[in-house]
Each structure stands twice: as structure tokens, then as C-alpha cells.
C-alpha positions in Angstrom: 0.0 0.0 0.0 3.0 2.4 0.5 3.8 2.5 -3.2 0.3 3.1 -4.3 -0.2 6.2 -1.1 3.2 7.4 -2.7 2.4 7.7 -6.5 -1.7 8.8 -5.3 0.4 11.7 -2.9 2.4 12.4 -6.3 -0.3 12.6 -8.6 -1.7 15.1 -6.3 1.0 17.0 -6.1 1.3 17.3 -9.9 -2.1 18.1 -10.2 -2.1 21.0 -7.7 -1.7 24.4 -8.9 1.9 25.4 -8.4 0.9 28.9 -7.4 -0.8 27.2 -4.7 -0.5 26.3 -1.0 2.0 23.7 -0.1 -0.4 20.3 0.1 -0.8 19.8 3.7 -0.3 16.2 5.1 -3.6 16.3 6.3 -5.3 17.3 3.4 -3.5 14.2 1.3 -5.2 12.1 4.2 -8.5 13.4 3.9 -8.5 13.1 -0.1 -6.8 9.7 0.1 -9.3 8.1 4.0 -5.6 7.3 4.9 -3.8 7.8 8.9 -2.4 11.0 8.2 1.3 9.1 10.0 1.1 7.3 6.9 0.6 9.8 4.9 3.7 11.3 6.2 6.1 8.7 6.2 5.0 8.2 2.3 5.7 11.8 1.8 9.1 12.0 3.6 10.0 9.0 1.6 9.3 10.9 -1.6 11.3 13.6 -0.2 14.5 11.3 0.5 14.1 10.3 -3.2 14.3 13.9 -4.4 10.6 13.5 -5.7 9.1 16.2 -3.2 10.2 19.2 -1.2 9.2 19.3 2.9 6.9 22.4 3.1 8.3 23.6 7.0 6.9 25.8 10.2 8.1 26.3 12.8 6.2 24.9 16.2 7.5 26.2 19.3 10.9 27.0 18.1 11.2 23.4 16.2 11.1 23.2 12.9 8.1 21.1 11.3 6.8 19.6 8.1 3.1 20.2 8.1 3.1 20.0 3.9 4.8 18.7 0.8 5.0 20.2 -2.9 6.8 18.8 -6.0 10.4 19.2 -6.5 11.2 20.9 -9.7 14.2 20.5 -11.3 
């Protein structure tokens, strides 16, 4: 299921408006009825393949992802 949550996260990503809002984790989980921790571990692995960028805030001082967007080259 990891593979398929990854390339459904990716198709989302392409299909978002690059103007737009980083895609927040928990709006991947909504669109996708996933955990949203799943949802993040398949985004961080996209991210460790170069695929996708984190999209950070900072949360007390600590630096957070709360979104992903598509890496372009």
C-alpha cells in the first residue's frame, strides 16, 4: 500500500496548482481516508528520493513539516 499512497500523494501534487498552497499532510489524508502518519512517512520517503520538497513551520521553536510540494528541477 506504500507504493500506491506514494504515486496517489504524487499525482496530487502534480495536479495542484503550483501557485498554490503547499499540500498539507492532512489534506492528502483526507482526499486519500488514509492515517495522516502514513501519509507522512510516504511523503518523507518521496522527499528522500528527491521527488518532493518538505513544506516547513516552525512549532514552538522546532522546525516542522506540516506540507509537501513537488520538486522541480
Amino acid at each position: 500500500m506504500a507504493k500506491a499512497l506514494e504515486q496517489q500523494i504524487l499525482d496530487a501534487l502534480q495536479a495542484a496548482d503550483s501557485d498554490d498552497h503547499p499540500v498539507t499532510v492532512t489534506d492528502l489524508a483526507r482526499q486519500f481516508r488514509a492515517d495522516a502518519s502514513a501519509v507522512l512517512r510516504s511523503a518523507r520517503r518521496l522527499i528522500d528520493t528527491g521527488q518532493a520538497e518538505p513544506a516547513m513551520v516552525d512549532v514552538h521553536g522546532v522546525p516542522t513539516m506540516y506540507g509537501v510540494v513537488l520538486r522541480h528541477n
